[in-house]
C-alpha positions as semicolon CSV with decimal commas, in nm:
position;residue;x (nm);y (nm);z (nm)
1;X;-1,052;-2,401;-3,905
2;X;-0,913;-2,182;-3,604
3;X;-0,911;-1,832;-3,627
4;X;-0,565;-1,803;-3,619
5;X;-0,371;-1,870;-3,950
6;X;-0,128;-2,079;-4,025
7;X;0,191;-1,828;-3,970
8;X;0,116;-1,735;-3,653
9;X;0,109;-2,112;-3,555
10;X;0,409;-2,180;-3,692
11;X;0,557;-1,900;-3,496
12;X;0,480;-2,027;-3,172
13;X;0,536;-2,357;-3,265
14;X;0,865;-2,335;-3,113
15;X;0,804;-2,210;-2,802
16;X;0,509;-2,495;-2,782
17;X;0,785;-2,803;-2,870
18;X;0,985;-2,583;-2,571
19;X;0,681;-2,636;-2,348
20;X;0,745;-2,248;-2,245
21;X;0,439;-2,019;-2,444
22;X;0,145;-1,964;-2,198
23;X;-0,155;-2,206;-2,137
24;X;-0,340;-1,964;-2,358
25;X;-0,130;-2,052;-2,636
26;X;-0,035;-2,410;-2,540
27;X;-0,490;-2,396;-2,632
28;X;-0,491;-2,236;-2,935
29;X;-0,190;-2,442;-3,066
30;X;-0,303;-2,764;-2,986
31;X;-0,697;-2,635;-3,111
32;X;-0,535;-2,571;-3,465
33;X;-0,277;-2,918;-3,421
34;X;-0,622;-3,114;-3,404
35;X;-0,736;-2,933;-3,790
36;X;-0,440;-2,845;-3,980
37;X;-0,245;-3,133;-4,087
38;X;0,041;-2,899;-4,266
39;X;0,121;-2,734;-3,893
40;X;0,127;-3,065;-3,760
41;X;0,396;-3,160;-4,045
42;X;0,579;-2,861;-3,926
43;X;0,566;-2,967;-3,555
44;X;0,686;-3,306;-3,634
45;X;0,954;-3,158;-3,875
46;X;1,064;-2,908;-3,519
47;X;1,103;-3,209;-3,335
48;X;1,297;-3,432;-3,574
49;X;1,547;-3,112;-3,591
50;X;1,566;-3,074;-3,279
51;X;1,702;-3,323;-3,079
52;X;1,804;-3,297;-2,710
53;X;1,818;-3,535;-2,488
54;X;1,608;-3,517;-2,191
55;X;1,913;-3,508;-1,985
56;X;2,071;-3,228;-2,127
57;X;1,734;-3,017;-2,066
58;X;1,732;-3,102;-1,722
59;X;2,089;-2,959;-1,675
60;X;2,001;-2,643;-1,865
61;X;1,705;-2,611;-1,584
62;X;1,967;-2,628;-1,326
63;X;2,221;-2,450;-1,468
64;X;1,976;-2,184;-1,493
65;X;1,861;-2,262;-1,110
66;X;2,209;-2,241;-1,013
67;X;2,282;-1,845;-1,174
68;X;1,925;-1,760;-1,020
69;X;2,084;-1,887;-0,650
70;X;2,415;-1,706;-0,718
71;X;2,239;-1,356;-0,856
72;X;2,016;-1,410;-0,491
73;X;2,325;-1,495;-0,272
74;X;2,512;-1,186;-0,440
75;X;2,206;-0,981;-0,386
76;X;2,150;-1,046;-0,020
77;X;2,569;-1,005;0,039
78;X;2,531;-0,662;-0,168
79;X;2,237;-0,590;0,102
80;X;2,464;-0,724;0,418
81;X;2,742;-0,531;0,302
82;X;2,542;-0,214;0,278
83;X;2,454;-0,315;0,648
84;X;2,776;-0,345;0,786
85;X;2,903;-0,012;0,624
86;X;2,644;0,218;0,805
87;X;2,698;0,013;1,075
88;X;3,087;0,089;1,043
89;X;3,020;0,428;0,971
90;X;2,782;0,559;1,215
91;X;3,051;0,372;1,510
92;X;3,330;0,568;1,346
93;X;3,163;0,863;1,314
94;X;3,084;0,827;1,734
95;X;3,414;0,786;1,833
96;X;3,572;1,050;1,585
97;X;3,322;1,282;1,803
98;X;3,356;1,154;2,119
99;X;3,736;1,191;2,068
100;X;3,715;1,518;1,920
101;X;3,522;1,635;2,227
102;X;3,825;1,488;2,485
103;X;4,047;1,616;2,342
104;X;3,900;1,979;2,327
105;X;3,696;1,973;2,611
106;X;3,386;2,086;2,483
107;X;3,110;2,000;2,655
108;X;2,783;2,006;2,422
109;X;2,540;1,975;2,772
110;X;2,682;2,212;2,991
111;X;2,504;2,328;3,277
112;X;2,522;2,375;3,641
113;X;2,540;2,100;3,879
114;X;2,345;2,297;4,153
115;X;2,050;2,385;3,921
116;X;2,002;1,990;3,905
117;X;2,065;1,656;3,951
118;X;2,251;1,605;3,632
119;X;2,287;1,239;3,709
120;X;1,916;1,183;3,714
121;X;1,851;1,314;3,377
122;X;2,077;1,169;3,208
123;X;1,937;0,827;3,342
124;X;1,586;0,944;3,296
125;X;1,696;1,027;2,936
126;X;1,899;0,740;2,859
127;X;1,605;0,508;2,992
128;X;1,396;0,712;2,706
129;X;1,632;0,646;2,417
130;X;1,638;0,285;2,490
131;X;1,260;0,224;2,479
132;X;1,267;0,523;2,148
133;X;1,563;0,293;1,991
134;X;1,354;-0,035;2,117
135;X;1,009;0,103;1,939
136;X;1,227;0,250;1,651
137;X;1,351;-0,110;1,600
138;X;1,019;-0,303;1,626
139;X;0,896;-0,057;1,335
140;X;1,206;-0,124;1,111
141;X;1,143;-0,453;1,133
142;X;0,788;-0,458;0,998
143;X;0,900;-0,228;0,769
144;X;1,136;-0,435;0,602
145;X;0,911;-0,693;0,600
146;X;0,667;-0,515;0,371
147;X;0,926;-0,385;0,134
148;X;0,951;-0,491;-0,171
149;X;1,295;-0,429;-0,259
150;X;1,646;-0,363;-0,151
151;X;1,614;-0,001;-0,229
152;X;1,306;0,041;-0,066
153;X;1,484;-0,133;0,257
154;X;1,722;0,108;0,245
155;X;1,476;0,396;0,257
156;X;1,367;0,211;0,557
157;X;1,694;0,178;0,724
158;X;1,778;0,582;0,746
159;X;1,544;0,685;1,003
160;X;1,683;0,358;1,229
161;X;2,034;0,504;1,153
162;X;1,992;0,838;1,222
163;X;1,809;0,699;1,561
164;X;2,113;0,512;1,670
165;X;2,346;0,749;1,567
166;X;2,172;0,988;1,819
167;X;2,172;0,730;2,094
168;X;2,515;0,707;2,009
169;X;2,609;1,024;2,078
170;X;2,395;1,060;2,388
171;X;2,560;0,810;2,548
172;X;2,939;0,985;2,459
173;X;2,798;1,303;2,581
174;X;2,675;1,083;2,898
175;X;3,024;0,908;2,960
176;X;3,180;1,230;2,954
């Protein structure tokens, strides 16, 4: 006799008919099947009951398939959404700056034109923020590969963000 009794069988005698318990128990199930003649009644009894055609079980796979591809697609929209809005935000948030700053005038890099070449450094610093924003992107990327999650890719995403939105505003402060 196994070393599992009869009640416990019977429990996952269910989930064995099902073909869904684990290969551990699929063992042990058909180990006591092989001794116990009553469990075997019981198994027999399960799938006289129960009665479903093979067809219908196959639709109730993809019906199930089909709410797992609907829960992904609404997943990855809730993550391109997310997307779009900092994207949105951050390009708002630019040009609600840059217009504040025409029309008050302010000019956040004032200084004198004969101390230097203003034109230069704002090339030499432009050049800079390109590469920064080109490395800054590179490391996103292999960041987001890595994660493990949608929160954990939008951890990932802030420090990208808060790079562009400074390029951003270096290049309003350049145009004007």
């Amino acid at each position: 006799m196994s070393k599992f009794s009869c009640e416990i069988i019977k429990d996952l005698l269910p989930l064995y008919y099902d073909n869904i318990c684990s290969e551990d128990s699929k063992r042990v199930v058909e180990e006591h099947l092989v001794e116990c003649d009553g469990c075997k009644r019981e198994l027999d009894r399960i799938e006289d009951e129960i009665i479903i055609p093979k067809k219908e079980i196959e639709k109730n796979k993809n019906d199930g398939n089909a709410i797992k591809n609907i829960y992904s697609m609404w997943k990855r929209s809730n993550v391109k959404s997310f997307f779009i809005g900092v994207i949105i935000s951050a390009l708002l948030f630019s040009l609600i700056i840059g217009v504040f700053w025409f029309v008050t005038g302010i000019s956040l890099l004032y200084v004198p034109t004969n101390a230097v070449d203003i034109k230069v450094i704002k090339y030499l610093l432009l050049t800079s923020f390109v590469i920064s924003l080109f490395f800054d992107w590179r490391k996103y990327r292999k960041n987001v590969e890595k994660a493990k999650g949608e929160e954990e890719i939008r951890q990932k995403f802030v420090p990208f963000l808060m790079s562009i939105i400074l390029f951003l505003i270096f290049l309003v402060t350049l145009i004007y």
